[in-house]
C-alpha positions in Angstrom: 105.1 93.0 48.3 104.2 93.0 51.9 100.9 95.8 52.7 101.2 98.4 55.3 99.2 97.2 58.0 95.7 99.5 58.3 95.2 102.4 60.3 94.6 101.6 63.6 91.4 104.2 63.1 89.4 101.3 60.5 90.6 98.7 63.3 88.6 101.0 66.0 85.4 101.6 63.8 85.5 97.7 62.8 85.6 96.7 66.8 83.0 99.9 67.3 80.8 98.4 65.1 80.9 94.2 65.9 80.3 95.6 69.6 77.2 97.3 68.6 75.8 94.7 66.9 76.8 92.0 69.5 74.5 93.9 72.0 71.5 95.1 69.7 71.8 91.0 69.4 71.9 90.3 73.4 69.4 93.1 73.9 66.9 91.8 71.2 67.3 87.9 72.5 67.1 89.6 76.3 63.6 90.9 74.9 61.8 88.1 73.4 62.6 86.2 76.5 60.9 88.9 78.9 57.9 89.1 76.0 57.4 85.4 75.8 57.7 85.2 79.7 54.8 87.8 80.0 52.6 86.4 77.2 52.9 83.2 79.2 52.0 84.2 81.9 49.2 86.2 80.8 47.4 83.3 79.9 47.4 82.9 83.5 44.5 79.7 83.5 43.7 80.5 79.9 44.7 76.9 78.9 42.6 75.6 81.2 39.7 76.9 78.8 41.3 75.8 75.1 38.9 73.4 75.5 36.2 74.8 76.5 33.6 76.6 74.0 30.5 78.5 73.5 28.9 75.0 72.8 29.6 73.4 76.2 26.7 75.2 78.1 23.7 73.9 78.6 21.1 77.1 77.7 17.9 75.8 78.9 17.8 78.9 81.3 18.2 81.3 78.5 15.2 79.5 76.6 12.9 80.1 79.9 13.7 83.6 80.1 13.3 84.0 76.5 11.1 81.7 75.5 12.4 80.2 73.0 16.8 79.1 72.1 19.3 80.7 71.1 19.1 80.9 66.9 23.0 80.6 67.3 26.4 81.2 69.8 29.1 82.8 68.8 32.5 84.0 70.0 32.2 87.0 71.6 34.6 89.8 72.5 37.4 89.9 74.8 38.6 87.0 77.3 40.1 83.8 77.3 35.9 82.5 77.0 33.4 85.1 75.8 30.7 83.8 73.8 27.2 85.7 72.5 23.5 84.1 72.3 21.0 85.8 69.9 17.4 85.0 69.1 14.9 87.1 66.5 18.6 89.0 65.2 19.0 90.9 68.8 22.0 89.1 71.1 19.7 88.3 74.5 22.5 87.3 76.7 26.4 86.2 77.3 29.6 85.1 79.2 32.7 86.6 78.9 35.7 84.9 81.0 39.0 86.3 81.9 41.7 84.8 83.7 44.3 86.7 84.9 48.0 85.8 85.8 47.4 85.9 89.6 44.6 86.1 91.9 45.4 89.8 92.8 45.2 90.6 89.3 41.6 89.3 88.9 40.8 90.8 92.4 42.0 94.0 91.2 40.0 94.1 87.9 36.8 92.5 90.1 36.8 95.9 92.4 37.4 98.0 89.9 34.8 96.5 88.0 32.5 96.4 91.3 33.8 100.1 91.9 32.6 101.5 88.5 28.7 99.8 89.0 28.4 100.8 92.3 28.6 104.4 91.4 27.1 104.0 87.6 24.3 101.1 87.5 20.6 101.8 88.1 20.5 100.5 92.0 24.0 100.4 91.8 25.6 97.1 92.4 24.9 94.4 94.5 26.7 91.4 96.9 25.5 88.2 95.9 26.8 85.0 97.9 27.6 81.3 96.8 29.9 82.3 94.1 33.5 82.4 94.1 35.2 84.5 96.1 33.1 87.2 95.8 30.2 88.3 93.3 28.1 91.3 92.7 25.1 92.2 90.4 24.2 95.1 88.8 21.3 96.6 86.6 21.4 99.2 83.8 18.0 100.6 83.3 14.5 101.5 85.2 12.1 98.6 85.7 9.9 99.9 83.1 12.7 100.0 80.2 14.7 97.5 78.7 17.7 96.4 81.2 20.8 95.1 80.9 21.4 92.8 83.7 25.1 91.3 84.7 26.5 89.1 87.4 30.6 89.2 88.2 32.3 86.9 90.0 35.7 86.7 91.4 37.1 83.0 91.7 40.8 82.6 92.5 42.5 84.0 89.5 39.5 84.2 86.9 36.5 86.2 86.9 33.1 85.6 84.9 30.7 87.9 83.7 27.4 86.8 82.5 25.4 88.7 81.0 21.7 89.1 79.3 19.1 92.1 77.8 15.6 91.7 78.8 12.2 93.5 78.1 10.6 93.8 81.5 6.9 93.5 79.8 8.2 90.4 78.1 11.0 88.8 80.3 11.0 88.5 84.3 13.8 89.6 86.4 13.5 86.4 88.2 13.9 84.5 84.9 16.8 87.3 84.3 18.8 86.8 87.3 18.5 82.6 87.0 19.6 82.7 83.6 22.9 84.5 85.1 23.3 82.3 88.1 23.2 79.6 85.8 25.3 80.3 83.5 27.5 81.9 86.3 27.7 77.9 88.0 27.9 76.3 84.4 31.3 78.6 84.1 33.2 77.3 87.5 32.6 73.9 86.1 33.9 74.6 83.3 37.1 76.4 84.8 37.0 73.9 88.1 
């Protein structure tokens, strides 16, 4: 006994469907391609800095300002690099570094970044020279109150931000401003 052949309505729906799936397939393979492509290259230099670790810097700076070491390093947050120092259970300074997957990228987030001080940071910020590309320091809080004092550099496709929180009746700004210009040269080693 020889069977009708089927309705050429289940033939449709069957080809319907094995089309659909065919492209969810190209369209999910077309995805992970683009994905993997951008995680890449969002790394930008980030493997540059795999090797690199909160241990590799030298923190004789951050012993003069504070008198006395770090009690321990840690990883901070954020970046490809960020690492925290603390001493008597308070954090007293830290670097953070980002690298970005082009040089306009980083130059972008520098001036934003440069941008946002200006306007917001007691003295707002400040040019410094001999780093990078371009650098700028700013200052949260009056001379007579506890600070937070930062340094940001631009270099090529990576910027650093070093960072530290001082006492002005206990720590000087010159010690302060060292510490991140240290740390800040320390870094472009690192990243060379």
């Amino acid at each position: 006994m020889i069977l009708p052949p089927p309705p050429q309505r289940e033939r449709n729906l069957w080809l319907i469907g094995g089309t659909v799936v065919v492209s969810l397939a190209v369209a999910m393979a077309a995805t992970l391609l683009v994905l993997t492509e951008v995680l890449n290259n969002s790394a930008g230099g980030g493997a540059d800095l795999a090797d690199a670790g909160c241990h590799d810097f030298d923190l004789a700076s951050y012993e003069r300002l504070f008198g006395t070491g770090p009690d321990d390093g840690g990883p901070g947050s954020g970046g490809d690099l960020a690492c925290d120092w603390s001493h008597d259970g308070a954090i007293g300074g830290g670097i953070v570094v980002d690298s970005w997957t082009d040089a306009d990228a980083a130059e972008a987030y520098w001036s934003d970044e440069r941008s946002y001080w200006a306007a917001n940071a007691d003295g707002g910020a400040t040019d410094v020279a001999g780093f990078g590309d371009a650098a700028f320091h700013f200052v949260q809080g009056a001379a007579d109150e506890p600070q937070k004092r930062q340094l940001v550099v631009l270099d090529g496709g990576v910027t650093v931000s070093v960072f530290c929180w001082i006492d002005p009746t206990a720590q000087s700004s010159a010690d302060a401003d060292a510490y991140l210009e240290d740390l800040a040269g320390q870094a472009a080693a690192l990243i060379g």
